[in-house]
C-alpha positions in Angstrom: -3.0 -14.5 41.7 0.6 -13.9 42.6 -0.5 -9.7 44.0 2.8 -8.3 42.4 2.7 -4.7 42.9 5.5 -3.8 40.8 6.9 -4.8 37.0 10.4 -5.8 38.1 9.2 -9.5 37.8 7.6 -9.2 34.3 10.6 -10.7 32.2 11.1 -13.3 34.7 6.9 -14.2 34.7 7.3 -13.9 30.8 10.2 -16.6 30.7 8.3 -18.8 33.2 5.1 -18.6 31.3 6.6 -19.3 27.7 8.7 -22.3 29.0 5.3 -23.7 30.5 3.4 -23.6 27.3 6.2 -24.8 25.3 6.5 -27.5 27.8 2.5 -27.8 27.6 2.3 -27.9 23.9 4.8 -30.8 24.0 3.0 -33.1 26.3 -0.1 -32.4 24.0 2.0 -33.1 21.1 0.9 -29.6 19.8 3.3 -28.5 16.7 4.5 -24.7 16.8 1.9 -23.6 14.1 -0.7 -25.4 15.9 -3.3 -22.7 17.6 -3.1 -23.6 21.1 -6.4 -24.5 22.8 -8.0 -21.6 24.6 -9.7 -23.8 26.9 -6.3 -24.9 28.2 -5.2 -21.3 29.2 -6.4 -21.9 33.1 -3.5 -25.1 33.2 -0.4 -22.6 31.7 -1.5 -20.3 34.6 -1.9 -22.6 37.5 1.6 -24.0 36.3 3.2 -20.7 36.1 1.7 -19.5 39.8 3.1 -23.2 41.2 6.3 -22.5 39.2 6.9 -18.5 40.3 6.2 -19.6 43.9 9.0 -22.1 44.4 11.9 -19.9 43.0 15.1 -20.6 44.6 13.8 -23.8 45.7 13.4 -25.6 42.5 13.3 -29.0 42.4 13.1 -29.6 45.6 11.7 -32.6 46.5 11.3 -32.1 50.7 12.7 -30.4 52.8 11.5 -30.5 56.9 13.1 -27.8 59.9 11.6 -27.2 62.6 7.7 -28.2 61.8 7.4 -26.6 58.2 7.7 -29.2 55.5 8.3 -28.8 52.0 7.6 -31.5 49.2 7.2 -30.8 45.4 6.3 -32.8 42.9 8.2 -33.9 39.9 5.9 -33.0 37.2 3.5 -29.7 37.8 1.1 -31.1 35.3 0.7 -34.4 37.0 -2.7 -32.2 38.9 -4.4 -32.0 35.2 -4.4 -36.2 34.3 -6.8 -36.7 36.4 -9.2 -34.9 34.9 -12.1 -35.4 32.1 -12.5 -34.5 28.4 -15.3 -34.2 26.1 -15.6 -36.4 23.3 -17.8 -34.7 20.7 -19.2 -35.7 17.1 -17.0 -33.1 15.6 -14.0 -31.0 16.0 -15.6 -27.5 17.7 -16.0 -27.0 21.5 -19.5 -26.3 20.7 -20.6 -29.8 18.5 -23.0 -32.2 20.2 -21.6 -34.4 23.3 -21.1 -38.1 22.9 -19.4 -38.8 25.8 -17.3 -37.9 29.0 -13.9 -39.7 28.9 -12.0 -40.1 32.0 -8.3 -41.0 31.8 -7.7 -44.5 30.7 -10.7 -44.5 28.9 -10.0 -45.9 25.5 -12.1 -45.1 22.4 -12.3 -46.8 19.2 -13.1 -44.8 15.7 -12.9 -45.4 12.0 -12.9 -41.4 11.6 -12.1 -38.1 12.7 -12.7 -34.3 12.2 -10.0 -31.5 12.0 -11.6 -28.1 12.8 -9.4 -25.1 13.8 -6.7 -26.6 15.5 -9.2 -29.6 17.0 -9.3 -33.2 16.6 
């Protein structure tokens, strides 16, 4: 994604990549000997490429000369909110569908299933 043609960036990608999944597992309220969630590997990079590409203009919240603008945002997760989850009757990416929650969607349950890592 970032066509890097040399290694001279590899400590600085590692650094960037293990302070996004730190910062990941936080939001997602993941503990350091929880497994973290395969399926969430696509967010960490999408992070990391938003991340590597505005080096020496962190933070930055606009900038504007001579046409080009530049605006980001505060949060680089804020993208993956919006988006739906999978409510199954157990704890496995492959048990049976109940439902699709969007966010704000609020769910009431007298039980739960642990599985791996899953809830």
């Amino acid at each position: 994604m970032l066509q890097l043609e040399t290694t001279d960036q590899d400590g600085l990608l590692k650094l960037i990549m293990k302070n996004t999944t730190k910062a990941l597992r936080f939001k997602l309220g993941l503990s350091s000997g929880k497994e973290f969630p395969q399926e969430l590997d696509y967010i960490v990079l999408e992070v990391c490429v938003r991340r590597y590409n505005r080096l020496k203009n962190e933070g930055m919240a606009s900038y504007s000369q001579e046409g080009e603008s530049i605006t980001f945002k505060s949060d680089d997760f804020d993208d993956f909110l919006s988006e739906s989850i999978n409510l199954r009757w157990g704890a496995k990416t492959d048990s049976d569908l109940i439902a699709t929650l969007n966010p704000g969607d609020v769910v009431k349950y007298d039980a739960f299933s642990k599985h791996d890592g899953y809830v």
